[in-house]
Residue, then its C-alpha position, 0 to 999 in steps of 0.5 A: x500500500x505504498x511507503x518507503x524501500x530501500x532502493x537496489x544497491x551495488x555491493x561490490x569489494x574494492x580490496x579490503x574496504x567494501x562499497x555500496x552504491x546506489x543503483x537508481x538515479x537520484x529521480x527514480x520513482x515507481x509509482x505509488x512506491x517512494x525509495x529510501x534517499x540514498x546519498x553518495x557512496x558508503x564503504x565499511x572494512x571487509x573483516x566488519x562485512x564479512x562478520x555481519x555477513x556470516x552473522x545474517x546467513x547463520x540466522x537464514x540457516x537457523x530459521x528455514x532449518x525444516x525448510x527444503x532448501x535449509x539443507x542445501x543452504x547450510x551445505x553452500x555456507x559451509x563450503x565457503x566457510x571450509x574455503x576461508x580456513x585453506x589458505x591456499x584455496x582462499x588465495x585460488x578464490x582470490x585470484x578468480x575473483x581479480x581475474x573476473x571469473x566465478x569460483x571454478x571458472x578460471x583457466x587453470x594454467x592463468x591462474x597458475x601462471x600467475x601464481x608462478x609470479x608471487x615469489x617475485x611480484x608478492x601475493x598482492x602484486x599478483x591481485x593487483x596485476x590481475x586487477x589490472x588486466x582481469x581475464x584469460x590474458x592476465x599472467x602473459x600481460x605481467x610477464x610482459x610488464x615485467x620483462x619491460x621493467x628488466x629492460x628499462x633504463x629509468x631507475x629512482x630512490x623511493x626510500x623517502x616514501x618509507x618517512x611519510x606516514x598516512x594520517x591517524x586521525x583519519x578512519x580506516x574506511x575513510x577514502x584513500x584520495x583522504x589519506x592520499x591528500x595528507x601524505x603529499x602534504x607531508x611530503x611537500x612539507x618536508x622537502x620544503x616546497x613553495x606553494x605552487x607548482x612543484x619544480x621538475x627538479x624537485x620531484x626528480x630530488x625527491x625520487x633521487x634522480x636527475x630530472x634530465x634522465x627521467x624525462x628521456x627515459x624510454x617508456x618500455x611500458x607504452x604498448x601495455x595495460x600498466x607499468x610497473x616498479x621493481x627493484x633491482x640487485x640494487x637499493x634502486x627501484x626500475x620503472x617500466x614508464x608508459x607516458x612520454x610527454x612532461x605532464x603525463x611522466x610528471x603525473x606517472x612518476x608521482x603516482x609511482x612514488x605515491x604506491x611506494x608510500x601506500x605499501x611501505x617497503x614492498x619491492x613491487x607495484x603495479x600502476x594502472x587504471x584500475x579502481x582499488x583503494x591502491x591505485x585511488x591513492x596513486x592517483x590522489x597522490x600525484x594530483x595532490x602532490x603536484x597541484x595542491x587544492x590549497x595552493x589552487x584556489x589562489x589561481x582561479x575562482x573555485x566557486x566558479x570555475x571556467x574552462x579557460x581558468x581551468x586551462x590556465x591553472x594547469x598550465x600554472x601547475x604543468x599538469x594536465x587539464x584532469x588533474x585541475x578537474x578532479x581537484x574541484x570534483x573532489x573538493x565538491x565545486x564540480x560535479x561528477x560526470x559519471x557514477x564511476x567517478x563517484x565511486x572513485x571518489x568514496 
């Protein structure tokens, strides 16, 4: 007879944090029929999902116990709970997951294949390789990725990164482009860096390089899905670059240092285009890094901006005209275009 319903939500893992997403536009009725208001995009920690989770599906299972489907219920939740406790089929899931496929539906020779690569890339490198390029491709793409880092001739010090520690006072679920605008403010803190635009040679200092050999470096990378950090036999880091013009290395070398901050000490990362919490930091980073939005609210009117002043505080800032936007977006002075975008601001 009418009143209120909790609209279709989107419930889907980005790593650790899982995310809820309302899947009606904001005007969506259905008659006499009024959906609950569901603003923006809610996260919680996965340990805290996955307990309440269990806890509803225990309850299920003890209410429909003579039911016909009871037994059959009880059997699917203890499969899955017999899984969590195998580590090693735990990780298979895992893999599945990243890749896109269901439980027994990926190709056993990806899977293993990019398995064969943990010892070099870590547990998480691997997720996050297949996270980047899901699908039957996934374990030849990081191969190729990887053997373009063995041949790339940009090396950097990321061990600065291991000094800059991300905001306490921040909750665990908060959004990484949260955390990601406290570390690069850290970090420009700490190398003393004016307001404005952070020199070329100062972001090659802060990667222990010369800007001169960043900025030719051969972008092994370029015909890729991602790139790649690794280290060598060294206490240098090698970097299998995809971008070529000065904006966009500037942006990718931020970001490169950015996971470095995010996995503290790992050997190993993966710069792509995919939506984790890892890559969101990357990203965030490297915009915050570069064109910090208090510093960019002295260069045009935030309240209304233009294309044209858009245009002209990335020049400003040498970066690329993006980087300026989803500054504003984040910051709330834009809207966003799409819910993906939204979602990657959660």
């Amino acid at each position: 007879m009418g009143g209120a319903l909790w609209p279709p939500v989107m419930i889907y893992s980005s790593a650790d944090p899982i995310v809820f997403a309302p899947s009606l536009g904001k005007r969506s009725a259905g008659g006499p029929q009024q959906y609950v208001n569901i603003n923006g995009v809610g996260m919680v920690m996965a340990d805290e999902y996955e307990k309440e989770l269990d806890a509803f599906l225990q309850l299920v299972i003890e209410h429909c116990a003579s039911a016909v489907d009871g037994k059959a219920l009880e059997a699917l939740l203890g499969q899955v709970l017999a899984e969590r406790r195998d580590p090693e089929l735990a990780g298979w899931r895992r893999l599945e997951a990243c890749l896109g496929y269901d439980a027994d539906e990926a190709p056993d020779d990806v899977v293993t294949g990019l398995i064969d690569f943990e010892g070099l890339a870590g547990e998480e490198g691997v997720e996050e390789a297949a996270r980047a390029r899901p699908g039957a491709e996934s374990a030849t793409i990081l191969g190729q990725a990887i053997e373009a880092t063995r041949l790339s001739d940009a090396t950097v010090d990321l061990s600065l990164a291991t000094k800059i520690e991300k905001d306490p006072e921040l909750p665990p679920a908060a959004a990484p482009w949260r955390f990601a605008e406290s570390a690069a403010a850290n970090l420009r803190a700490m190398i003393g860096a004016r307001p404005g635009q952070l020199r070329s040679g100062s972001l090659a200092d802060i990667l222990g390089a010369r800007w001169g050999d960043l900025k030719k470096a051969t972008a092994t990378a370029r015909q890729l899905p991602y790139g790649l950090r690794m280290s060598d036999d060294s206490d240098r880091t090698r970097l299998s670059l995809k971008t070529l013009r000065p904006k966009d290395r500037r942006y990718e070398l931020a970001r490169i240092f950015g996971d470095a901050v995010w996995k503290s000490g790992a050997e190993f990362g993966v710069v792509s285009r995919s939506n984790t919490d890892r890559q969101k930091f990357q990203r965030a980073f490297a915009r915050s890094l570069l064109c910090p939005f208090d510093d960019l609210r002295h260069e045009l009117d935030v309240n209304n901006p233009t294309p044209e002043s858009i245009e002209a505080a990335a020049e400003t800032f040498f970066v690329h005209e993006s980087v300026v936007r989803n500054q504003l977006v984040y910051k709330g002075f834009l809207p966003f275009e799409n819910a993906t975008e939204e979602a990657e601001a959660a």
